[in-house]
C-alpha positions in Angstrom: 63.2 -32.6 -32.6 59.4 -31.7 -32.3 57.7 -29.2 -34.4 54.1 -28.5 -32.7 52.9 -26.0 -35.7 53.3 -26.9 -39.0 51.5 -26.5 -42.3 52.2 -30.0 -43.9 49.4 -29.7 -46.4 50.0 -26.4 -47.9 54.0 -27.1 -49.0 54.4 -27.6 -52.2 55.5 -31.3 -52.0 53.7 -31.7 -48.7 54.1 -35.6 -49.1 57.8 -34.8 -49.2 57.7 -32.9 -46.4 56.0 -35.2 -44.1 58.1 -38.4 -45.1 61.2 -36.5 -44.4 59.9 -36.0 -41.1 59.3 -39.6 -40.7 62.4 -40.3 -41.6 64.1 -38.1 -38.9 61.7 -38.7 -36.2 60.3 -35.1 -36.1 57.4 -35.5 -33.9 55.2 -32.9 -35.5 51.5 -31.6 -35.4 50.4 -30.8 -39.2 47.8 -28.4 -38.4 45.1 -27.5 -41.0 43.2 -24.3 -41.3 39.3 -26.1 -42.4 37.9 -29.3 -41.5 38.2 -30.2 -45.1 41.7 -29.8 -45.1 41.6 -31.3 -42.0 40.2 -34.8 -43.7 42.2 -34.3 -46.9 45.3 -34.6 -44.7 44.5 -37.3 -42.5 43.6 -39.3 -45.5 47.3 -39.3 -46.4 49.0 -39.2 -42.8 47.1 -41.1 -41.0 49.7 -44.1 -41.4 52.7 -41.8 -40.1 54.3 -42.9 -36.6 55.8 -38.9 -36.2 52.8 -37.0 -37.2 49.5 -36.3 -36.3 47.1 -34.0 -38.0 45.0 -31.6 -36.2 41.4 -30.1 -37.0 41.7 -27.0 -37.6 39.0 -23.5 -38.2 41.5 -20.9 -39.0 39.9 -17.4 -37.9 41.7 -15.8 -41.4 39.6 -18.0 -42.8 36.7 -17.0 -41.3 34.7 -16.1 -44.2 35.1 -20.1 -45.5 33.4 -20.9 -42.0 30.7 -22.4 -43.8 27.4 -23.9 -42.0 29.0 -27.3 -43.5 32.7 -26.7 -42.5 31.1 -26.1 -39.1 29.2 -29.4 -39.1 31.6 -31.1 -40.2 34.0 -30.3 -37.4 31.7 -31.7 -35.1 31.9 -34.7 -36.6 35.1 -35.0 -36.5 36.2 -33.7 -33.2 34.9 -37.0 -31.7 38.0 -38.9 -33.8 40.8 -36.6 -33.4 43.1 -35.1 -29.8 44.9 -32.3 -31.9 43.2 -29.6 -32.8 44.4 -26.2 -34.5 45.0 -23.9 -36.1 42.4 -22.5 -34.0 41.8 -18.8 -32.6 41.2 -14.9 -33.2 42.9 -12.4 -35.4 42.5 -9.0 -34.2 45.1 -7.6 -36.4 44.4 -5.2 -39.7 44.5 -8.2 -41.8 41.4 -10.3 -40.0 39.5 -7.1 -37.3 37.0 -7.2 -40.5 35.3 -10.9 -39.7 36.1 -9.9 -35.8 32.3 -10.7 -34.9 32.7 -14.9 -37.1 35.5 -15.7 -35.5 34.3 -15.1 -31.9 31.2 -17.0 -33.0 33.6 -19.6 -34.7 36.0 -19.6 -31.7 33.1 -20.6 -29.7 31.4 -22.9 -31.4 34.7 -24.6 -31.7 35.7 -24.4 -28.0 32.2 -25.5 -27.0 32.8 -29.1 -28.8 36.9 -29.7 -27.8 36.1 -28.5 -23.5 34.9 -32.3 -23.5 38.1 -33.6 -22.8 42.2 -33.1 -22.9 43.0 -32.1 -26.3 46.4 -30.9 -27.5 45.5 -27.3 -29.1 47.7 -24.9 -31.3 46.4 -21.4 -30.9 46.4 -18.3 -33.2 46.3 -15.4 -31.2 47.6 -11.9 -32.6 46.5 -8.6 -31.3 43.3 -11.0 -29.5 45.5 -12.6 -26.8 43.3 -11.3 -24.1 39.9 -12.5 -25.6 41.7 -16.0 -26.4 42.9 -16.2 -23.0 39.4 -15.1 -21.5 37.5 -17.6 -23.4 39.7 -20.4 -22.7 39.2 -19.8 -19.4 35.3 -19.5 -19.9 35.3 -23.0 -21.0 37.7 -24.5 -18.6 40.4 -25.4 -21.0 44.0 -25.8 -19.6 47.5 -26.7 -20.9 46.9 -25.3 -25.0 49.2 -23.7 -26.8 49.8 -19.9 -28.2 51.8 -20.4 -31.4 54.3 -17.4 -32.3 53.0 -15.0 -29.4 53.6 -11.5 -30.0 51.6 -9.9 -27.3 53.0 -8.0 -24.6 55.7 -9.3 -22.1 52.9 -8.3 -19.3 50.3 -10.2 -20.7 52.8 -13.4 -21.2 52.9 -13.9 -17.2 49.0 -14.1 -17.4 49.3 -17.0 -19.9 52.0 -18.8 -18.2 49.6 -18.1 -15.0 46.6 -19.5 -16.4 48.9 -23.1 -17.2 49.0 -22.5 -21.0 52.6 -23.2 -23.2 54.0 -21.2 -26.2 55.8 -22.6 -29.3 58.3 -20.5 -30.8 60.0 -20.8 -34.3 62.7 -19.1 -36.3 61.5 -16.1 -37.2 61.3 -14.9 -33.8 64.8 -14.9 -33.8 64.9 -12.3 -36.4 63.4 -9.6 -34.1 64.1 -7.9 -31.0 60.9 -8.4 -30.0 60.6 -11.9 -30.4 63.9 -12.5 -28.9 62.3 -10.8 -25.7 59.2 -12.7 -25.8 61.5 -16.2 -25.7 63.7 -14.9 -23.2 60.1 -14.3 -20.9 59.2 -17.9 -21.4 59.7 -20.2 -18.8 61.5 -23.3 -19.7 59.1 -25.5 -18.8 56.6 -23.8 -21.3 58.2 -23.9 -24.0 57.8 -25.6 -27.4 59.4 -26.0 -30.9 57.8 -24.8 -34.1 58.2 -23.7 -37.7 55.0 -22.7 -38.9 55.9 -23.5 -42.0 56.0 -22.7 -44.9 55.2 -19.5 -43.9 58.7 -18.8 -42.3 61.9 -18.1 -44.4 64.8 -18.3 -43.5 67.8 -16.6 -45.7 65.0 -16.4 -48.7 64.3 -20.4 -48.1 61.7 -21.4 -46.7 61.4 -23.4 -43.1 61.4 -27.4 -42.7 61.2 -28.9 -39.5 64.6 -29.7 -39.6 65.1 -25.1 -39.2 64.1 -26.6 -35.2 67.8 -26.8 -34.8 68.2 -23.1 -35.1 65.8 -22.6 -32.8 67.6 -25.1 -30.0 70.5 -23.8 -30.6 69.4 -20.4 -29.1 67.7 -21.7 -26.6 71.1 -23.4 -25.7 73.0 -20.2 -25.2 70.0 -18.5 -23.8 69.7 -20.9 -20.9 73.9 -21.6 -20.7 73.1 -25.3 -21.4 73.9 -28.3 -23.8 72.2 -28.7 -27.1 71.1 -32.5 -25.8 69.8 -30.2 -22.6 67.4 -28.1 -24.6 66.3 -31.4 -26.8 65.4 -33.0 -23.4 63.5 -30.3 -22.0 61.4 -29.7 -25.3 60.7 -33.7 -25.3 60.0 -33.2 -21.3 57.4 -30.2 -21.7 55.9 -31.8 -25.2 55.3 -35.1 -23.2 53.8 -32.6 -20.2 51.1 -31.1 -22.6 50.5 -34.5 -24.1 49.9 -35.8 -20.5 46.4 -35.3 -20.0 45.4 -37.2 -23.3 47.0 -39.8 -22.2 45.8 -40.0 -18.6 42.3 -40.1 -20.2 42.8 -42.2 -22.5 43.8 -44.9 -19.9 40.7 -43.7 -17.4 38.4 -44.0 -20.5 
């Protein structure tokens, strides 16, 4: 299974969490929402074979968007390929700090266009502006974690060459049942987003992935090993690019 969105470091036993998913084999991108979080976390995964933490600048977090925090993921974007969470909230909970985390979004996006990165966007009610500013920078193949835009806007995404990652929740709604159903297979992705997610009052591991796959597998009319393979297939697709470079380089 592969979980591209997860928040390792804010479980309550995150240490539990992420040997668990070494355990299984979970490949899975432990996001962080600050650069500090970002080097708190790689302190203590760094050593994991499944895992790999990514710098992350949170746009709810906009007002910790410190002149350090900033500096600081500079520094560090030369050491890492994964990067999120990163993006714009447009919603009622974040409009407010609208104007910082363009600013952020930019600053960000001007010091990861250097090369293939694997990125985890955050993208409600903003999806156009993401879109228009990855696009302004050149950047191809990232990835909009738990989309809830509009179906039309969706084909402009997949147009541009960008994936999506889905997770449980979206099960739970008509809406997000739609927006899977839009997604073409070869875009597609596995996440949790935990611990945010609950399912039946518990909330998500990695291992919830399954009931995610499990849709998919009636959705498309295909085998459980099916769906597995074409997750691995498109996760190994995004991860391309890095990889190419990394041999070139």
């Amino acid at each position: 299974m592969i979980d591209v969105h997860c928040h390792i470091d804010l479980y309550k036993n995150p240490y539990v969490v992420a040997n668990e998913n070494e355990k299984k084999g979970i490949s899975t991108i432990a996001v962080t929402n600050l650069p500090s979080h970002y080097e708190l976390g790689y302190s203590h995964l760094k050593d994991f074979k499944y895992i790999r933490v990514a710098l992350g600048l949170h746009p709810l977090y906009a007002n910790k968007h410190t002149p350090t925090e900033m500096k600081r993921f500079i520094d560090l974007v030369k050491k890492t390929s994964y990067i999120g969470e990163i993006g714009l909230d447009f919603s009622r909970e974040g409009i407010a700090t609208k104007t910082k985390q363009i600013q952020s979004f930019r600053h960000v996006l001007t010091h990861i266009s250097d090369r293939p990165r694997f990125i985890t966007l955050h993208s409600r009610r903003a999806e156009a502006t993401v879109l228009q500013m990855l696009e302004e920078f050149s950047i191809k193949g990232a990835v909009f974690h738990w989309y809830s835009g509009s179906l039309s806007f969706l084909k402009e995404i997949v147009a541009a060459g960008h994936y999506f990652s889905v997770n449980p929740a979206m099960l739970q709604s008509s809406n997000g049942c739609k927006i899977i159903a839009k997604i073409p297979r070869n875009r597609l992705l596995t996440e949790t987003d935990g611990p945010f997610v609950k399912i039946e009052d518990k909330i998500v591991t990695s291992q919830d992935i399954s009931l995610v796959q499990k849709y998919l597998s009636s959705l498309w009319s295909c085998s459980y090993e099916d769906v597995e393979r074409q997750i691995k297939d498109n996760f190994n697709q995004a991860l391309l690019p890095i990889k190419q470079y990394s041999i070139g380089g």
